[in-house]
N, C-alpha and C positions, 0 to 999 in steps of 0.2 A: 471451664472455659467454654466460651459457646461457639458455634460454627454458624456461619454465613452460609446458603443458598442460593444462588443464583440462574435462574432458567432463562432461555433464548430470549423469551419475550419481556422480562424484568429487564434484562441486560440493556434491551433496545428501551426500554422505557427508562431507565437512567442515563445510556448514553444519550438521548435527545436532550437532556437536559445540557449539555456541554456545548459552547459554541465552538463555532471556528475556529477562531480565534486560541479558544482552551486548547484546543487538539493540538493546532499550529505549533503553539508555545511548548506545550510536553515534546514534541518531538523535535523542536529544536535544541530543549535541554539533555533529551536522548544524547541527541548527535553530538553535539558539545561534548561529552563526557565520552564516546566512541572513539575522537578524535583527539581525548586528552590524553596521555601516557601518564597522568598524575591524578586522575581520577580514580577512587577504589571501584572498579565497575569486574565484576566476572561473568563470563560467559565459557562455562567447560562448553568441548562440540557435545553434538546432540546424540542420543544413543538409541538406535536401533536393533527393536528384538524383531525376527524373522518370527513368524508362523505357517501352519502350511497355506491358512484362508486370508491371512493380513499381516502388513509390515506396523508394529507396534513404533512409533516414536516417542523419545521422553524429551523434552528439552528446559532445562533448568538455565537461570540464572539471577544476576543477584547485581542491586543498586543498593550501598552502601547505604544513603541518606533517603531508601525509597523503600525498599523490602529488599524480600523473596519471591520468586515463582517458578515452578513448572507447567509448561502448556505439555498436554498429555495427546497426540492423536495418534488412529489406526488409520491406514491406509487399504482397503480390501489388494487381494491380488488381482483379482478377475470380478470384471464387470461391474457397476455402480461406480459413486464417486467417492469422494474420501470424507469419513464420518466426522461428524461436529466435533474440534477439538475442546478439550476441558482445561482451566487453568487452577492450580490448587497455589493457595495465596498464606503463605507464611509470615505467624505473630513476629512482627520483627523487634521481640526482645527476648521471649519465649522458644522461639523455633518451631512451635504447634503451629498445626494447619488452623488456620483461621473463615477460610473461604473458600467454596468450591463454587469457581461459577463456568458458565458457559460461551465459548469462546469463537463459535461458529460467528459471530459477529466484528468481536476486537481484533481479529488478523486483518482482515480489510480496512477496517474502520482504520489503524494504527498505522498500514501503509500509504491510505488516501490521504492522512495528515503527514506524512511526510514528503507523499506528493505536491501536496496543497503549499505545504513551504518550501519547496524547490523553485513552485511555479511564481511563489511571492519574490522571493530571492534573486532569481534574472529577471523579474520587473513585467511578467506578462500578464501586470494587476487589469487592465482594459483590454482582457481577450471576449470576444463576442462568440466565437464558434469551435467548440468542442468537438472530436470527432475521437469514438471510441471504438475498441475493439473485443469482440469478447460478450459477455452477458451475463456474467458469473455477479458475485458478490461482491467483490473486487472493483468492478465496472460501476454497480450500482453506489457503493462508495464513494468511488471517484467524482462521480458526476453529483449526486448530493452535497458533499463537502464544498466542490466548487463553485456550483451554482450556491450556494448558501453563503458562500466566502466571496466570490465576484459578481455582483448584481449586473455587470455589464454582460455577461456569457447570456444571449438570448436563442441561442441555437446548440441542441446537443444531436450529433446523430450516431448512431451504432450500428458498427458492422458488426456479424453473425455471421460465421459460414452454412449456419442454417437457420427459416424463419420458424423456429418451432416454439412449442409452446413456455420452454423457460423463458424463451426471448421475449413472446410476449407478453410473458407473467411481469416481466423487468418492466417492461412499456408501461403495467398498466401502474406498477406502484409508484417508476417515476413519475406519470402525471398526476400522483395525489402529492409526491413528495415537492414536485418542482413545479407549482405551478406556474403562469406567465413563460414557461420555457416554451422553444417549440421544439418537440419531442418526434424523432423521423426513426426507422429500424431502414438499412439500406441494405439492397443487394449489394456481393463481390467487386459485379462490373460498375459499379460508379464509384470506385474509390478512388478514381484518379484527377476524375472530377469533385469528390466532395475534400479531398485533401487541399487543392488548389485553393479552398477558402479557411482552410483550419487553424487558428493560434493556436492550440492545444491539441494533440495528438497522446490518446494513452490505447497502451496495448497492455494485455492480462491473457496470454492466451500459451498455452504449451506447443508453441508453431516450430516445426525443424526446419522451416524456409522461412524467408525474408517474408511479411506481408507484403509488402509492397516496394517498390526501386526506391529510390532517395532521390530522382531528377521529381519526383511526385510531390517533394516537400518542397512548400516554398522556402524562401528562406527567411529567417526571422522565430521558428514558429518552434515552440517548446513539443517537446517529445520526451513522453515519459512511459520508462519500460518496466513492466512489473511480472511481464510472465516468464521471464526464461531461468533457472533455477540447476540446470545440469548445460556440462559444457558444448553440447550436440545439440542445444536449443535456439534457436536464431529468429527473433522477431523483426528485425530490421538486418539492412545489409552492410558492409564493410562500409562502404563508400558514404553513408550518412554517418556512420561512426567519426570517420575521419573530418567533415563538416563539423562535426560537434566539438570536434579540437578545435577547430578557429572559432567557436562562441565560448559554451564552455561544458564539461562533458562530467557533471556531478555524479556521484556513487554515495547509498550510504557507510559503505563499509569498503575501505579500497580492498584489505586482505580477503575477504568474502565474496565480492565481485571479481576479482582474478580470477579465485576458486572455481565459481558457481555459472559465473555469466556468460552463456555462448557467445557474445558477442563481442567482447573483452577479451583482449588479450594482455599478458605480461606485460607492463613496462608502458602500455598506453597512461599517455598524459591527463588520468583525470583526477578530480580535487574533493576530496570528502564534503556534502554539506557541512556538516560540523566545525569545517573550517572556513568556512564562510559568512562574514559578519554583512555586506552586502558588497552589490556588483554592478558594475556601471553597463547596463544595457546600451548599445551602440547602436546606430545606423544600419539599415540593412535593404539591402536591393531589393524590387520585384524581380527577382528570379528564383531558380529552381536549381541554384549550384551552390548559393553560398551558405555566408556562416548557420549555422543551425544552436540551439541548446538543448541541454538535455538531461534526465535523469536519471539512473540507473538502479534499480533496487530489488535486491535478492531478500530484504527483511535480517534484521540484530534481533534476537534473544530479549537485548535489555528495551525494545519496542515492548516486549508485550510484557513485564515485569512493571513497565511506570503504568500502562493503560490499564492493566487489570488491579494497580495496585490505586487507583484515582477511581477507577470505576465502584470497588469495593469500600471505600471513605464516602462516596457519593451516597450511595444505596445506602449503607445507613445511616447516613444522615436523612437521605428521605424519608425512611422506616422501609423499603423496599426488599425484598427476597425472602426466605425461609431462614429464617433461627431457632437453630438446636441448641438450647439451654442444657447446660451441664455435660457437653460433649465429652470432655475429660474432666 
């Protein structure tokens, strides 16, 4: 049997090949299935080995009608940031590894499409002004997908807590990636000014305080949360929480977002994407109290099992990556 290959830069060069659109659709058919109790969909929790230099993580799981996978990363203890995850991609009739590719790209890419269908979903297809948080991969995601997916977003800006050089490594590749955008990096202190014009709001950031109050949000304006992952994580505050209850306050995973989402709590009223066929967008004030929407996403297991397992059909059908002939 022979093994697939896949490096950072193959991966990017077949995910380009996918539209919007494509992304959009697998991650609604995710959700669908998350949110069906009659779907064969498994996801064991994720299994972490300690060492004394890095926290080893494994996370497997498994789409009946799509494969297998394990996304593999290390987390250092001290100092740098967390090493490019790997996903190993299971023959799904065989049980043999079929494909080992690289995954420092499909964790964002696979969350930015389930963002991208939140934002489609409560109807803020005519948003013009993006305002991000963050500078990671995640961010860069974000704003590609949607700018690629809404030709009307003609303004992205991003906040940074600093103006350093990742930040404007991100600048410089959005302006090859988005052109016609206009592309701004802002200081802290105009956030309160650049929010006042924002349809879209995304945060990606490990923040233990609020970024910013909620009277700072207009209302109307889609708010998508992707960085908080432990319960002691708080990217927005209680009081915009509760706005999000009078629009509508989406999670990909209700049981995972209890878990994981500092901002979440027990028993709050919110609605799985997956269970959401569409949604009647309403009427909404110029002000800064009322209803809000929003998205909440801590990341499913069976996200990166469909994207790595589409990613890897793609690539060979390109002829794209390294093949090891007669692996077994």
């Amino acid at each position: 049997m022979s093994l697939l290959i896949l490096s950072a830069s193959e991966v990017s060069q077949v995910t380009s090949t996918f539209s919007a659109d494509d992304l959009r659709s697998l991650m609604a058919d995710v959700f669908a299935i998350v949110s069906s109790s009659s779907d064969p969909a498994y996801t064991p929790p994720r299994i972490g080995i300690p060492t004394e230099r890095h926290q080893a993580l494994f996370m497997p799981a498994r789409l009946s009608d799509i494969g297998t996978a394990i996304k593999i990363v290390s987390v250092p203890r001290e100092g740098g940031g967390g090493l490019p995850a790997s996903t190993l991609v299971l023959d799904k009739e065989s049980g043999a590894v079929k494909a080992v590719i690289n995954a420092r790209e499909l964790t964002a890419l696979r969350n930015a499409a389930g963002s991208l269908l939140s934002t489609t979903l409560v109807g803020k297809t005519e948003a013009r002004v993006l305002v991000a948080f963050g500078a990671g991969t995640q961010i860069e995601k974000h704003i590609e997908l949607h700018v690629k997916a809404l030709p009307t977003i003609k303004r992205c800006v991003i906040v940074n807590r600093a103006m350093n050089s990742r930040l404007h490594g991100l600048m410089a590749r959005l302006a090859t990636t988005c052109p016609g955008v206009e592309l701004e990096a802002a200081p802290r202190d105009r956030v309160k000014d650049l929010l006042a014009s924002a349809d879209i709001i995304v945060t990606a950031t490990p923040a233990l305080e609020p970024l910013f109050p909620s009277n700072w949000v207009r209302s109307g304006t889609h708010v998508v949360l992707i960085g908080s992952y432990k319960k002691e994580m708080h990217e927005v505050d209680r009081a915009l929480i509760e706005r999000a209850f009078k629009g509508i306050l989406l999670v990909d995973s209700r049981e995972a977002c209890y878990a994981e989402a500092g901002e979440l709590e027990e028993g709050d009223p919110v609605v799985e994407i997956g269970d959401v066929k569409q949604w009647r967008r309403g009427d909404y004030a110029d002000d800064f109290d009322g209803p809000v929407t929003m998205f909440k996403s801590v990341g499913v297991g069976l996200q990166d099992v469909a994207i790595a397992c589409a990613v890897v059909e793609r690539a060979r059908g390109l002829g794209v990556g390294l093949v090891v002939e007669g692996y077994d």
